[in-house]
BABA-399761 format. One record per residue (C-alpha): residue in three letters; x, y, z; residue number from 1. Coordinates in nm, 4 decimals, decimal comma, always signed. Example, Ala and Ser with C-alpha at 12.3 -4.5 7.8 and 13.67 -1.06 7.14 Angstrom:
[ala; [+1,2300; -0,4500; +0,7800]; 1]
[ser; [+1,3670; -0,1060; +0,7140]; 2]
REM end
This chain:
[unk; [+0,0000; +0,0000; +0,0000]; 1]
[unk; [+0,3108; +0,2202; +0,0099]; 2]
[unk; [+0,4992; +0,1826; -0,2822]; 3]
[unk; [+0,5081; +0,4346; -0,5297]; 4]
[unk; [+0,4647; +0,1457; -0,7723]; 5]
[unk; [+0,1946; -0,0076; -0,6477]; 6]
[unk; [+0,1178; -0,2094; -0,9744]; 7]
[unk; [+0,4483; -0,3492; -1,0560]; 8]
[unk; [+0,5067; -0,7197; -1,0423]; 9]
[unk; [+0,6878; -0,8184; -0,7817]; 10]
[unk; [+0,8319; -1,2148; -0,7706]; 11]
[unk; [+0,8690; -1,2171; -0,3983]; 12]
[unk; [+0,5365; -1,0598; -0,2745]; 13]
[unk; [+0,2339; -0,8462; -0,3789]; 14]
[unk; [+0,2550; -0,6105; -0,6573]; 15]
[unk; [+0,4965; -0,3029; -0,5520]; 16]
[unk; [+0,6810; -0,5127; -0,2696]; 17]
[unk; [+1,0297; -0,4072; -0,4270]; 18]
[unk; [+0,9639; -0,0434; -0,5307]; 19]
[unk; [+1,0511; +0,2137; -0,2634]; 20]
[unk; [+0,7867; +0,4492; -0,0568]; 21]
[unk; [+0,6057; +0,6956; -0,1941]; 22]
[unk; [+0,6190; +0,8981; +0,0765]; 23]
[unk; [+0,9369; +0,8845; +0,3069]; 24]
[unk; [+0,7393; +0,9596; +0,6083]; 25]
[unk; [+0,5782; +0,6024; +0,5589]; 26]
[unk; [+0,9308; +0,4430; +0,5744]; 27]
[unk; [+1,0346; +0,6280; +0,8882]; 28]
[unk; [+0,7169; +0,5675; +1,0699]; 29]
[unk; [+0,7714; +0,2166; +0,9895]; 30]
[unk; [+1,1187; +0,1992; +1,0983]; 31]
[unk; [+1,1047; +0,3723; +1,3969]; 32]
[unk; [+0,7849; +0,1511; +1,5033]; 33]
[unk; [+1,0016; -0,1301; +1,4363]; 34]
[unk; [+1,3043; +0,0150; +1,6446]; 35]
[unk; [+1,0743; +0,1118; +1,9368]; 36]
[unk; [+0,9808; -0,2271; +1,9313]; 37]
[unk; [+1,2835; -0,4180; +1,9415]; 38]
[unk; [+1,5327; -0,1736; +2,1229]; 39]
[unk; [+1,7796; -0,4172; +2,2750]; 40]
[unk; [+1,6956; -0,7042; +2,1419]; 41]
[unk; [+1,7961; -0,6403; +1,7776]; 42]
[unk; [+2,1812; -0,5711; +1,8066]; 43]
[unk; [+2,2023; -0,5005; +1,4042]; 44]
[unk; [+1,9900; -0,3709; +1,1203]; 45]
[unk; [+2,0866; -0,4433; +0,7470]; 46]
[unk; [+1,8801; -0,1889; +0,5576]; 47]
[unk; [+1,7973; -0,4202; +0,2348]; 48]
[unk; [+1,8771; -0,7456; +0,0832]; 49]
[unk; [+2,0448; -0,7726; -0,2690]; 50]
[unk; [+1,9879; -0,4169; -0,4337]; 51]
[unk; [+2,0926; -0,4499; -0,7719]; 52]
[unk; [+2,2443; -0,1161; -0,8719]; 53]
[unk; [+2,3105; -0,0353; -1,2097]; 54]
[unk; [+2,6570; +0,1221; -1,2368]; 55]
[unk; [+2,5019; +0,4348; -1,4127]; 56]
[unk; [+2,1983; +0,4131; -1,1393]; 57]
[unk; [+1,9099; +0,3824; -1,4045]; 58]
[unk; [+1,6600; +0,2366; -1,2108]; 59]
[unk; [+1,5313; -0,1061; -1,3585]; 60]
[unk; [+1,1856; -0,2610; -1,2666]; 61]
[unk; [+1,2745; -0,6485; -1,3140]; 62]
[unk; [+1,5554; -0,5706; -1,0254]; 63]
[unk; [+1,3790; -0,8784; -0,7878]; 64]
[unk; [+1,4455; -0,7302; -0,4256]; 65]
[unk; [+1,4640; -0,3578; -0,5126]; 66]
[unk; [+1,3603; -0,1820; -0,8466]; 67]
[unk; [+1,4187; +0,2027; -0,7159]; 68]
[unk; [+1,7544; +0,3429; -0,7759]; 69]
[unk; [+2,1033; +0,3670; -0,5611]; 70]
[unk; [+1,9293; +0,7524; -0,5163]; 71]
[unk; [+1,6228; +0,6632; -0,3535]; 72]
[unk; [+1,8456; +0,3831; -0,1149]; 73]
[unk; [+2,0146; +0,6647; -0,0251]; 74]
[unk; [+1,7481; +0,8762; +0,1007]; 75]
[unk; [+1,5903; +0,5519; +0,2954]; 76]
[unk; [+1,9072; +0,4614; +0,4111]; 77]
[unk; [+1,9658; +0,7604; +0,5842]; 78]
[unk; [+1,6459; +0,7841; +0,7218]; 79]
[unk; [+1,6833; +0,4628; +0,8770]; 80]
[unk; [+2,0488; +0,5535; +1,0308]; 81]
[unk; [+1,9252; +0,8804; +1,1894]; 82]
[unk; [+1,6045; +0,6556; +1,3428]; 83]
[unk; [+1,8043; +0,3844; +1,4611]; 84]
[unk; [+2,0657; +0,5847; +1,6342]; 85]
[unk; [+1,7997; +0,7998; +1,7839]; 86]
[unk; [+1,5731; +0,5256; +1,9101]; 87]
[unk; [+1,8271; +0,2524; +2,0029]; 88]
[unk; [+2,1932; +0,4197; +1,9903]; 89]
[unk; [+2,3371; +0,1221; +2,0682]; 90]
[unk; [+2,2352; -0,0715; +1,7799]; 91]
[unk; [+2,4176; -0,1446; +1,4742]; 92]
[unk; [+2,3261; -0,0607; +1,0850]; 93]
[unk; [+2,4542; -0,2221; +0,7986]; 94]
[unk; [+2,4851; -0,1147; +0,4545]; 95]
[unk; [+2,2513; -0,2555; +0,1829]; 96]
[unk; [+2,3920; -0,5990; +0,1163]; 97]
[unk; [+2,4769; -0,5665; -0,2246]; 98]
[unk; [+2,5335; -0,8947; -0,4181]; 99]
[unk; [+2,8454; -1,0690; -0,6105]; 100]
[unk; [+2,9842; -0,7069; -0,7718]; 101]
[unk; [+3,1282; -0,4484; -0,5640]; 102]
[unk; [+3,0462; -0,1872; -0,8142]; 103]
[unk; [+2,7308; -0,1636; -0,7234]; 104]
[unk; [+2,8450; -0,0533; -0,3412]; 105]
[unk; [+3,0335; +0,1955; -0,5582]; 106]
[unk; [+2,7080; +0,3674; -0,7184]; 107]
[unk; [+2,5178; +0,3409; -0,3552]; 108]
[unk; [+2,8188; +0,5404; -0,2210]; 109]
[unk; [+2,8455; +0,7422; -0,5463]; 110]
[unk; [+2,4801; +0,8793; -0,4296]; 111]
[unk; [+2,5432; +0,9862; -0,1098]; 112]
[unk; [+2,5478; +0,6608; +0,0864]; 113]
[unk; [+2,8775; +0,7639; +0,2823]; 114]
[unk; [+2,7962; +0,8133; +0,6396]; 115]
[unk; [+2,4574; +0,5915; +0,6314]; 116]
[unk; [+2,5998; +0,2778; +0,7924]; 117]
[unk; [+2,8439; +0,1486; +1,0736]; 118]
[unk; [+2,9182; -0,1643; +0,8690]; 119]
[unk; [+2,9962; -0,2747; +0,5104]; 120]
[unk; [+2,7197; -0,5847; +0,4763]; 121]
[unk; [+2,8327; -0,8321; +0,1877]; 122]
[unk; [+2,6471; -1,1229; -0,0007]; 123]
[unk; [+2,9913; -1,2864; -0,1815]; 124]
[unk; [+2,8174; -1,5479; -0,3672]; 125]
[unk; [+3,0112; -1,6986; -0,6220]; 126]
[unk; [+3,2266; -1,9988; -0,7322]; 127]
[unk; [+3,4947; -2,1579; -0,7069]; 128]
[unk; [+3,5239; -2,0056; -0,3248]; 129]
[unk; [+3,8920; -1,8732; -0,3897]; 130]
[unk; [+3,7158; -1,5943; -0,5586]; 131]
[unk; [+3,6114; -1,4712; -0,1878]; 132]
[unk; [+3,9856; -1,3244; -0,2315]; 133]
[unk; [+3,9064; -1,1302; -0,5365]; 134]
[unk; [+3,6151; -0,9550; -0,4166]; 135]
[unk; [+3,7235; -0,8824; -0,0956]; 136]
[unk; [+4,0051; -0,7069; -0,3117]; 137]
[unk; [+3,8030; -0,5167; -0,5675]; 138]
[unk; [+3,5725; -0,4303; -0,1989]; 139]
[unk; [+3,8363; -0,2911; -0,0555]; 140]
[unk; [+3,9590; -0,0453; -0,3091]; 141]
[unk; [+3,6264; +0,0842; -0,3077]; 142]
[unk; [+3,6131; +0,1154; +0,0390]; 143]
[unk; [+3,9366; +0,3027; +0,0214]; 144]
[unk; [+3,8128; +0,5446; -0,2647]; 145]
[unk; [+3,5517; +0,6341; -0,0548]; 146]
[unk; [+3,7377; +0,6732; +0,2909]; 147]
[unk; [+3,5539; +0,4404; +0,4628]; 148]
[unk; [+3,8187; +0,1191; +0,4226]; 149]
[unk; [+3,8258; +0,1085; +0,8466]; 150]
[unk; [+3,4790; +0,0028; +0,8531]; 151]
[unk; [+3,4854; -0,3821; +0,9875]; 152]
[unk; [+3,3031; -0,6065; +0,6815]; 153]
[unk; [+3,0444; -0,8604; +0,7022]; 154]
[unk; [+3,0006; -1,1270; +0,5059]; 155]
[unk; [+2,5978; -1,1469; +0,6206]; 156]
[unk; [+2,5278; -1,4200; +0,3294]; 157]
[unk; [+2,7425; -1,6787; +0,1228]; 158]
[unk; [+2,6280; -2,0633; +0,0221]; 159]
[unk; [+2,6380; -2,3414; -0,2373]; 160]
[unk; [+2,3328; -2,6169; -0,3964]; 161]
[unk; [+2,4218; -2,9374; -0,2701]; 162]
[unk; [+2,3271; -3,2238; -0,4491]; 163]
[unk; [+2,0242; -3,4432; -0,2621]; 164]
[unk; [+1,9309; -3,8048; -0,3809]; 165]
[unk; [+1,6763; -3,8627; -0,1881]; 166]
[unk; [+1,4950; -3,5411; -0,3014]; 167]
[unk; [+1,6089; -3,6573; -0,6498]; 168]
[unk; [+1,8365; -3,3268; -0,6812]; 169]
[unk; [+2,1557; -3,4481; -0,8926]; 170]
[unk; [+2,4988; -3,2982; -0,9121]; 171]
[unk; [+2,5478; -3,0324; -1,2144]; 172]
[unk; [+2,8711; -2,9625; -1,2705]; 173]
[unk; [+2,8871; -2,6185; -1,5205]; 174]
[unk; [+3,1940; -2,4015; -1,5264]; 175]
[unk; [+3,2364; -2,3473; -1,2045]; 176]
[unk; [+2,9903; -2,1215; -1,1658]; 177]
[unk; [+2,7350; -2,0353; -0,8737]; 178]
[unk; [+2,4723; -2,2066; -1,0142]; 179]
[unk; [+2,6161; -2,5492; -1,0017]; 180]
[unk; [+2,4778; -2,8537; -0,7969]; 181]
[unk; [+2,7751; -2,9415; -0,6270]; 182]
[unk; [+2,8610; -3,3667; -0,5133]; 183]
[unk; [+2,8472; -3,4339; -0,1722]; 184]
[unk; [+3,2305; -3,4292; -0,1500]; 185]
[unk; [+3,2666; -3,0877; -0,3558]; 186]
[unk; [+3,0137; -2,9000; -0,1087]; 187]
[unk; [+3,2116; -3,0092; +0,1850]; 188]
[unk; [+3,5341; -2,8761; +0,0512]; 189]
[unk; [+3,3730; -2,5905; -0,0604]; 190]
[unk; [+3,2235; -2,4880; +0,3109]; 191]
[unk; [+3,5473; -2,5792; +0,4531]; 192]
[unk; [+3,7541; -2,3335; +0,1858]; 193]
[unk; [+3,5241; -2,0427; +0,2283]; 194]
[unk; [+3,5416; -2,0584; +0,5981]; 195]
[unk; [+3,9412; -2,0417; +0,5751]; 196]
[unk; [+3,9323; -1,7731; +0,3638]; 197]
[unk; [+3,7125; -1,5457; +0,5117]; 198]
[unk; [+3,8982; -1,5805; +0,8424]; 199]
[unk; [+4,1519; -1,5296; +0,6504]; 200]
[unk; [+4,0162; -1,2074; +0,4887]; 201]
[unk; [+3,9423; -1,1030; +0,8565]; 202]
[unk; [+3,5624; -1,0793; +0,7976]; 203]
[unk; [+3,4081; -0,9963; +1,1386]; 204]
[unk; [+3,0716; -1,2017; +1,0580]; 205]
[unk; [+2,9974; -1,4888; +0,8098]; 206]
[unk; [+2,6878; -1,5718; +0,8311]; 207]
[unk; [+2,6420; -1,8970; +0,6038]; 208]
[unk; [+2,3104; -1,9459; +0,3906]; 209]
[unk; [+2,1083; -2,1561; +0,4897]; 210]
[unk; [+2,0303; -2,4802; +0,7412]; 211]
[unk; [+1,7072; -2,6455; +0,5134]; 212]
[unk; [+1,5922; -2,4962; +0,2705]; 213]
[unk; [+1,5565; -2,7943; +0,0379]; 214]
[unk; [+1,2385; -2,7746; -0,1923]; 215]
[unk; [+1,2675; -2,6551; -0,5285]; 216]
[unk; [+1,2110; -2,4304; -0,6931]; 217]
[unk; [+1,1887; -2,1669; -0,4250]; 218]
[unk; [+1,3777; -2,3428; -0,1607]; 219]
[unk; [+1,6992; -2,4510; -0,2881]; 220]
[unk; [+1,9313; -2,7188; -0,1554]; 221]
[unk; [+2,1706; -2,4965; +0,0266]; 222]
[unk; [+2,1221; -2,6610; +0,3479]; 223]
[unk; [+2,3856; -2,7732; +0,5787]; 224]
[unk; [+2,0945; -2,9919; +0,7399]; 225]
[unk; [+1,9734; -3,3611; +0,6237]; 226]
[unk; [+1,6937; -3,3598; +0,4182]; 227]
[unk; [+1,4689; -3,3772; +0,7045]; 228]
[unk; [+1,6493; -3,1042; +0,8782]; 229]
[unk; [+1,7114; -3,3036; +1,1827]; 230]
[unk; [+2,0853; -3,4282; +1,1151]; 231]
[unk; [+2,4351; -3,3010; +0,9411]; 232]
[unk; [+2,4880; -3,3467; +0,5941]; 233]
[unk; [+2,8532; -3,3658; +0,4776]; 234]
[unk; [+2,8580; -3,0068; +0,4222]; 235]
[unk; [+2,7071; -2,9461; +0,7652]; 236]
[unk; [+2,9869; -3,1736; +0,9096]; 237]
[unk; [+3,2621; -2,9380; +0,7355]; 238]
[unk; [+3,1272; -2,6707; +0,8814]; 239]
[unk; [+3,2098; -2,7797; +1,2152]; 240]
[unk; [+3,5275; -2,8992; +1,1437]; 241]
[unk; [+3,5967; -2,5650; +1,0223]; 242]
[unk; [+3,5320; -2,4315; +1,3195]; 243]
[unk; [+3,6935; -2,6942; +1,4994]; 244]
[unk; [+4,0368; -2,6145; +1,2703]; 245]
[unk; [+3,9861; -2,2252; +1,3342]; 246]
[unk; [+3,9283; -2,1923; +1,6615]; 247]
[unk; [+4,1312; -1,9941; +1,9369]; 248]
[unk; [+4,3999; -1,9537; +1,6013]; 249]
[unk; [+4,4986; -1,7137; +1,4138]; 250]
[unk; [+4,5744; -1,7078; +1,0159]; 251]
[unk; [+4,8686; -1,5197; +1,0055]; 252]
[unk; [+4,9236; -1,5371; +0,5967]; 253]
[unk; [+4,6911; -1,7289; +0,3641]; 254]
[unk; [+4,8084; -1,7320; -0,0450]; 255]
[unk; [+4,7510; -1,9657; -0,3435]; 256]
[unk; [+4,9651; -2,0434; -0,6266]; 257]
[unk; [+4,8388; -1,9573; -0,9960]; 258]
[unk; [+4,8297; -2,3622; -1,0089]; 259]
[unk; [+4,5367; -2,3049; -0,7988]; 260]
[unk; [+4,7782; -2,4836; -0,4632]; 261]
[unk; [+4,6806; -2,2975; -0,1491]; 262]
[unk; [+4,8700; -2,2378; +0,1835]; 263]
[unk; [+4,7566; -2,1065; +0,4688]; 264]
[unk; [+4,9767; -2,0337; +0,8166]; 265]
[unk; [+4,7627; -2,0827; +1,1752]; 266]
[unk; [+4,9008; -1,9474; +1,4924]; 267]
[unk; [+4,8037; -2,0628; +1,8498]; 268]
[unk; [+5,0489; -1,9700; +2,0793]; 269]
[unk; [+5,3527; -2,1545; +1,9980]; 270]
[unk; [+5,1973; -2,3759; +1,8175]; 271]
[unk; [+5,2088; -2,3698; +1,4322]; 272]
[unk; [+4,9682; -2,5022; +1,1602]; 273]
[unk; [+4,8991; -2,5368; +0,8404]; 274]
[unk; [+4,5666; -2,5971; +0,6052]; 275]
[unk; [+4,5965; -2,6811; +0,2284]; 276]
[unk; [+4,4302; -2,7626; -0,0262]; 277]
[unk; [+4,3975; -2,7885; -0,4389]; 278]
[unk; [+4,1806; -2,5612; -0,5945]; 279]
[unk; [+4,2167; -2,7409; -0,9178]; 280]
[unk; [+4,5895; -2,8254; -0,9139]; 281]
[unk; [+4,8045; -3,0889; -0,9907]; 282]
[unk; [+5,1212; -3,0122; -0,7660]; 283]
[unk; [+5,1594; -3,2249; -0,4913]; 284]
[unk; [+5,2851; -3,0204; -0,1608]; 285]
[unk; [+5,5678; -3,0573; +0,0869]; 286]
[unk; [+5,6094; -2,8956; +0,4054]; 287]
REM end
């Protein structure tokens, strides 16, 4: 009843779910109502999932979670930081979680988005999970073009399909690409390498996507659960052992090779460790 597209289709609600307000007030009545409501008990507040900015901010209606433009994010965004600090100063906000390309953080900032959000909020989808490294790169240097590269980063959504035989949900095997069903085997390593790396990239949060969702074709099988949701599946069980490997240590250097052979130093205490793995290569490794 607020949007200032009421009539446009919408995949993930009623018509006008992903347009923006017509009238601002609405939004900050709404937010603060929200924030009144949940003052101490929400620590953090990510302003919108997966806006897909164009780089020269035309706005673009089949956009799925938000069809307005990096302008009008701006001007909810920091209506919702002045709120927020106001109601509940405590409180966190993150930036709109932009997804897979860093350039479109670059037009949200671009429009005025500097100074709307106390952390950088990050959806780094993508395959194989070395490329965690080159994102958080290209990230940075737009963090650092906008002055705002001391702000902690949060990777607040990242997973892979998995395949499931009982649900009749078979491995696909592209290019390496996102959209891949990935073997039982593959999925573990892959949950185990992105955990590694985004210690290593010193991510404050990674928040992995999801536990069981599992029915197609809007539930996907990203789960870490059984296909009951009441057990571990192998990628479940790689997930602990991540955090079993990562633990009280610290990753004091992490690099691959262009062979795609990666390295990575722990630290706990004295003690010394190391984690490798092949992302694709051939070369066998010696300490």
């Amino acid at each position: 009843w607020a949007a200032s597209r009421a009539g446009e289709a919408c995949i993930f609600g009623p018509p006008g779910c992903a347009s923006e307000p017509a009238r601002l007030e609405d939004w900050e009545h709404y937010v603060t109502s929200v924030v009144r409501r949940y003052r101490g008990r929400i620590k953090a507040y990510e302003i919108w999932n997966e806006p897909v900015f164009s780089e020269d901010d035309e706005r673009k209606p089949s956009q799925v979670y938000f069809s307005g433009s990096a302008r009008s994010m701006v001007d909810m965004a920091r209506i919702a930081y002045g709120v927020i600090k106001r109601e509940d100063p405590a409180a966190l906000v993150l930036s709109p979680a932009v997804v897979s390309r860093p350039a479109r953080l670059a037009t949200f900032l671009r429009a005025g988005g500097v100074g709307t959000f106390d952390v950088v909020a990050y959806h780094f989808y993508g395959a194989p999970p070395e490329r965690l490294v080159e994102d958080a790169v290209t990230l940075r240097k737009v963090l650092v073009a906008h002055g705002i590269d001391k702000l902690p980063v949060w990777n607040t959504e990242m997973g892979y399909y998995f395949e499931r035989p009982a649900l009749g949900i078979a491995a696909v095997e592209r290019r390496k690409s996102f959209e891949d069903v990935l073997p039982e085997r593959l999925g573990a390593a892959y949950v185990l390498r992105s955990l590694v790396l985004g210690a290593a990239l010193d991510f404050q949060r990674f928040h992995w996507y999801d536990w069981d969702s599992e029915k197609l074709p809007w539930e996907l099988p990203m789960g870490l659960g059984s296909d009951d949701g009441q057990r571990l599946n192998p990628a479940g069980r790689a997930y602990g052992r991540a955090v079993q490997w990562l633990r009280g240590r610290v990753i004091e250097q992490c690099q691959g090779s262009r062979g795609g052979l990666w390295e990575c130093r722990l630290r706990q205490g004295a003690l010394r460790s190391m984690l490798v793995w092949s992302a694709g290569s051939a070369k066998s490794w010696k300490p």
